[in-house]
N, C-alpha and C positions, 0 to 999 in steps of 0.2 A: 229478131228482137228489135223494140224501139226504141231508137236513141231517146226520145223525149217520154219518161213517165209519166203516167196519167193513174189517179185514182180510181178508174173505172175498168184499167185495166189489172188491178190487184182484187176486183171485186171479189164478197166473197169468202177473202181473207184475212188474217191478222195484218196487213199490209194495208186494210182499209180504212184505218181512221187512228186518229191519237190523243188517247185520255189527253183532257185540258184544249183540245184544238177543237174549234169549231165543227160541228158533227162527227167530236171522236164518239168512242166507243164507251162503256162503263171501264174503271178502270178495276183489271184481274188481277190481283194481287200475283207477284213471281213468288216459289218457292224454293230459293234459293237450293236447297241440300236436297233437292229432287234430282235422280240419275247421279249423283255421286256414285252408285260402284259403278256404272258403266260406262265414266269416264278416268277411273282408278287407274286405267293399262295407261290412258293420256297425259295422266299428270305423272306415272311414275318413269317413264322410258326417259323423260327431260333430264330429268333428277338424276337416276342411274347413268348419263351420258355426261352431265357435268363431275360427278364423283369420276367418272374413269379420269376425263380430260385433267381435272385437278391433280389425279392422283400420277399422270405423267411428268407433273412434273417433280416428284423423284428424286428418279437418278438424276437429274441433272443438279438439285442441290446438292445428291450425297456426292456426284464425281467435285462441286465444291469445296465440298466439307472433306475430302479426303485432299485434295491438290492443296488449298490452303489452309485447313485446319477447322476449328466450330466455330471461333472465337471474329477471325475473319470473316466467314460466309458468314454468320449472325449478320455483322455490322453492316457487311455488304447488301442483305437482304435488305436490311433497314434504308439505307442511302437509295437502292434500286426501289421502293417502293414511296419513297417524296416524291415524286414527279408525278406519278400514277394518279392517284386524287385530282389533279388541278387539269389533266392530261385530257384523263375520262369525263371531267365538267363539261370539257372545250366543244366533246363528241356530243354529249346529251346535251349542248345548249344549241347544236346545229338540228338538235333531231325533234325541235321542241312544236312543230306544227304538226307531226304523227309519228309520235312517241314509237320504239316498237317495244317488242315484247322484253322486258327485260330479263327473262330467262335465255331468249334470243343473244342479247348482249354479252349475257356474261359466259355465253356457251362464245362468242367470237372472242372474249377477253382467254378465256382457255384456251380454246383453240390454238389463238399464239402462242399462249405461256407453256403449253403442255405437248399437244401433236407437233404444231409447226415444229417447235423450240428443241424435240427431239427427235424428229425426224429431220430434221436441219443438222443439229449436231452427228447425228449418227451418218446419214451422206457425208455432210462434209469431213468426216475424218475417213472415209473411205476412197471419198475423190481424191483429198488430198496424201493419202499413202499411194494413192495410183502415180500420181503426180509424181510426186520425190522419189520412187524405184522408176518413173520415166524419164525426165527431164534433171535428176538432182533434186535435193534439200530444198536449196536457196530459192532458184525459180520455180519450184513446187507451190513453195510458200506465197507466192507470188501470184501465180497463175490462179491457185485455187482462192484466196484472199479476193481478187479483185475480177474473177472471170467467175468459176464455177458456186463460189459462193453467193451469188449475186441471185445466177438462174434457179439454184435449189432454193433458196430463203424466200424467194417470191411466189416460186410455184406451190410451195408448201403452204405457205400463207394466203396466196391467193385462191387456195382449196375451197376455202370456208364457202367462198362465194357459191363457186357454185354445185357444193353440196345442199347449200340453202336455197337457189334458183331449183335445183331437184327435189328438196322437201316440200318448202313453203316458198314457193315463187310469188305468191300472191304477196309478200311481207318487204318484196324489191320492187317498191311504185317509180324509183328515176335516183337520180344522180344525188341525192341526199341521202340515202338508205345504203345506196353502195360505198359512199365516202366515209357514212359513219361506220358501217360493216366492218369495211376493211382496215378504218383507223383502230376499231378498237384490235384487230386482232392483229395490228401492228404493237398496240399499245402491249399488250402480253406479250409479244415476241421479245421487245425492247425490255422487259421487265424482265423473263427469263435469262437473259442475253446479260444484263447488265448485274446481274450475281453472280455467275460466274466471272466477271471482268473485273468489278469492283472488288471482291473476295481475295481473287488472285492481285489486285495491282496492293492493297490492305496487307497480303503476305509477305510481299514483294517487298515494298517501300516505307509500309507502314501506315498510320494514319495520313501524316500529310500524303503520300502518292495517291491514298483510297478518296481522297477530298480534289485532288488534281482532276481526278479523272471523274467524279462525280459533274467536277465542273464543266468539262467537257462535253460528255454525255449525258447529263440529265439537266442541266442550267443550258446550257448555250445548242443542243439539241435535242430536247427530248421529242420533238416530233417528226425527228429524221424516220424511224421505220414507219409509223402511221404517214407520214406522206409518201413512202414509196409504194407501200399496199396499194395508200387511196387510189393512185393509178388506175392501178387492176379495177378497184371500185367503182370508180369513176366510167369506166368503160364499159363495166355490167353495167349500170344503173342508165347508161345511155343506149346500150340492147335493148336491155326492160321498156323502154318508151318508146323503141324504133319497128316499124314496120317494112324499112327497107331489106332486099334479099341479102344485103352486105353485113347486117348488123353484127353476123356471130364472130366477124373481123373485130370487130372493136376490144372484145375481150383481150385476145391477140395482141394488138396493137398498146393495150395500157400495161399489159404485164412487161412487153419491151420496153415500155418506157418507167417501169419500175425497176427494171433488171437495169437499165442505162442510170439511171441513175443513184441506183444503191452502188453501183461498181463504180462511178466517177468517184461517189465517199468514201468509199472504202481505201480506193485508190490514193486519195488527198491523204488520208491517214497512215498508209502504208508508206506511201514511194516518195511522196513528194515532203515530208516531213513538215514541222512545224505553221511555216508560212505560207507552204503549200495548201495545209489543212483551211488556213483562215483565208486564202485567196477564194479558196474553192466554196467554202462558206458562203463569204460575202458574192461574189460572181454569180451563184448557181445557188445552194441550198435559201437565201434570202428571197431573191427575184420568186422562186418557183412556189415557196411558202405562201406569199404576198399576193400570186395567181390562183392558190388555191381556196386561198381567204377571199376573194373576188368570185370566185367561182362558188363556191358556199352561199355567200352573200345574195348574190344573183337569183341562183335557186333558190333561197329561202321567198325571198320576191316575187320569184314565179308562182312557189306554192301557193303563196298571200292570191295573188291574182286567179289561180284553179278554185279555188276554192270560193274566195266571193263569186266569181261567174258560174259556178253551179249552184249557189245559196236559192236562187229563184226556182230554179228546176225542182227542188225540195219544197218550196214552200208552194208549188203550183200540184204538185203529186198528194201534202197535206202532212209531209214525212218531216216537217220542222216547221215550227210557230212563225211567224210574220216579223213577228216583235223582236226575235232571236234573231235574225241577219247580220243587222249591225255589229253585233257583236263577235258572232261567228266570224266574220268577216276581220278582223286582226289580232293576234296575239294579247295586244294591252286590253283589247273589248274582253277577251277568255279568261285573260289574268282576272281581271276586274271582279266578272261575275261569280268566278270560285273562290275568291277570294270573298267575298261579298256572302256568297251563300256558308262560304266556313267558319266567317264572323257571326254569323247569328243562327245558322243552324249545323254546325260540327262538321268535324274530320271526314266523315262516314261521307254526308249528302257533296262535297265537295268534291270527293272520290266519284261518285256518280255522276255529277256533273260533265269533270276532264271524261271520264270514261263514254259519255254520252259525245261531246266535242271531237273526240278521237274516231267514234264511229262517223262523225260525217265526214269529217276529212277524209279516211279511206273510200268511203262513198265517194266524194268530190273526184277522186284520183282516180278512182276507177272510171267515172264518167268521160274523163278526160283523157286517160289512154284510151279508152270504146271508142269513143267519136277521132282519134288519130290512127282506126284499126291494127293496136298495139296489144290487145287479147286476142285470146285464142279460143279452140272450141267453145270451153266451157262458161263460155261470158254467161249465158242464161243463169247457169245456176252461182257463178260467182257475183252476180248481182242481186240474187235472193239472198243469198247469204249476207250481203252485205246490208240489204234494206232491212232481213230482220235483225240485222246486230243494231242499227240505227234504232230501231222502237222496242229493240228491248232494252239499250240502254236507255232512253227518253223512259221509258217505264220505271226502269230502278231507280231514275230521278226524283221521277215524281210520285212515288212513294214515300219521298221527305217534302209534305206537304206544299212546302213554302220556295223549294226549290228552283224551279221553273219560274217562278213567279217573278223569283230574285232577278230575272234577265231585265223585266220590264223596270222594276225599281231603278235597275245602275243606267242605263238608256235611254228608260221612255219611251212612252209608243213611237215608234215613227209614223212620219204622215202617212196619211191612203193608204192604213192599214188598222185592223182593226186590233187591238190588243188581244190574245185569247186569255179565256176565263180562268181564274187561277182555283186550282186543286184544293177544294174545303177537306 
């Protein structure tokens, strides 16, 4: 395979030119609702897997509803799902240079709320009866609270990942995909987790104890479980880009440092009582938050940078317009142009647009794991694939006449390049 595309080497093919670009091709109308039943089995098996994973999580409202009553689990639902909204913003504004699927997402949002969240509960109260008929009640509660509850709650949740590395590996390009993966399926763990807590502390104490503990746990940390995942995530997403023989240690190495530090919290809440809690807070759960937002940050930079330095490689192959670069090239050029094109030509052509945007980036990233020999066999054909996701989105684009166009309006030509001709 050659690292460097060339148009000469797609001859031939629908890979050979592109309506609106200087010696594309006539443009062929898509037919959208062509091969809908023979991808019926594709779109239904998603669907059927989000219903299960939903429908796990159950039992774990009704042992709620039965421990503290309807009236608390209700309210408790309610307080456990405030956080969640502003939580999940935090994941999709880190994931905003290659969006993923979001049936992907909210199969990781389940995942936590539903598998993990019951296959956590159900371990842990088995570990912990092993416990208490070994050691005693007291140090039972102990041991399993800040030891064994740590190792299952992460290994359970750090499943997703790589159940998803074994379906759709192609969908984990590096450390932003694993971050946001495994935040969200933090994100639903902490949600299932926090109806049962809140419900019961609401039975318990009443409103003000259900508002103590809200503030706790959903004000002062709601992204303690998403940061102990991201761990794990963070660890895949840096296998996903490595080519060294060490890298299947890393996964290894982020889950202990999830298990290490979901146990140090646990622990602060359990043993060390009140001031202990906030020492441990400000010490450790602040600093490490503050490294992870750093680390986000970074990589969001890097991507900015993958993707402008393959823009030329595209536009030397003839697989994106000249005039397009600039803009491709940072988040505010993208905003600009879909926004741009949904002021004057609708909902619809702007959806095509990002949709077309998103194809190159994957493009971009694939280029850039190939050339740090971070693919695997199938690079040949996972580079077809992705060249023709690139011009069939550019196609669905510019079937809204004026859409493509819209790039050169918000930009301008740039120099030493010629503008391509816009779609009558």
């Amino acid at each position: 395979m050659s690292a460097t595309p060339s148009p000469s080497a797609q001859s031939g093919s629908a890979h050979s030119g592109l309506p609106g670009l200087p010696g594309g091709r006539p443009l062929v109308p898509l037919r959208p609702w062509a091969g809908r039943h023979r991808n019926r089995r594709r779109v239904l098996a998603p669907v059927v897997l989000i219903v299960v994973m939903a429908a796990l999580m159950t039992p774990l409202i009704g042992l709620t509803v039965l421990g503290a009553g309807p009236e608390p689990a209700a309210l408790g639902t309610l307080f456990a799902f405030l956080p969640v909204v502003p939580v999940v913003a935090v994941f999709l504004w880190i994931d905003r240079w290659e969006p993923e699927p979001g049936r992907l997402l909210l199969m990781a949002f389940l995942w936590g709320a539903g598998v993990a969240a019951l296959a956590a509960a159900i371990s842990n109260f088995a570990l912990n009866y092993a416990w208490s008929r070994t050691v005693g009640t007291e140090l039972g509660d102990v041991v399993s609270t800040v030891v064994t509850a740590p190792f299952v709650e992460e290994a359970v949740k750090g499943a997703f990942l790589f159940v998803l590395l074994a379906t759709r590996r192609r969908e984990v390009d590096g450390v932003v995909d694993g971050i946001v993966y495994a935040g969200l399926v933090g994100v639903g763990f902490a949600f299932s987790e926090n109806i049962l807590y809140l419900g019961t502390a609401i039975a318990e104490g009443g409103l003000q104890g259900g508002i103590m503990l809200f503030a706790l746990r959903c004000v002062l940390s709601p992204f303690a479980h998403p940061i102990f995942t991201a761990m794990t995530g963070l660890a895949v997403g840096i296998m996903a880009r490595s080519r060294r023989r060490i890298r299947f240690v890393y996964p290894l190495a982020g889950y202990l440092a999830a298990v290490c530090l979901h146990g140090l919290w646990n622990a602060s809440a359990s043993l060390l009582g009140q001031f202990g809690f906030f020492l441990v807070y400000a010490v450790f759960m602040v600093p490490v938050f503050a490294a992870m937002a750093m680390v986000v940050l970074w990589q969001r930079r890097r991507e900015q940078r993958i993707v402008a330095g393959q823009l030329p490689r595209f536009v030397a192959a003839n697989w994106i317009a000249p005039g397009e670069v600039r803009l491709l090239s940072s988040l505010a050029g993208r905003s600009g142009w879909r926004s741009a094109v949904k002021r004057r030509w609708g909902a619809e052509a702007a959806r095509a647009v990002r949709d077309y945007h998103t194809a190159v980036t994957e493009l971009a990233f694939f280029y850039d794991r190939y050339q740090r020999g971070a693919i695997g066999y199938d690079a040949d054909h996972w580079r077809d694939d992705l060249i023709t996701k690139v011009l069939e989105a550019r196609e669905r684009a510019v079937l809204h006449p004026r859409a493509m166009a819209t790039a050169e309006e918000v930009s301008g030509p740039p120099p030493a390049h010629r503008a391509p001709e816009p779609i009558s």
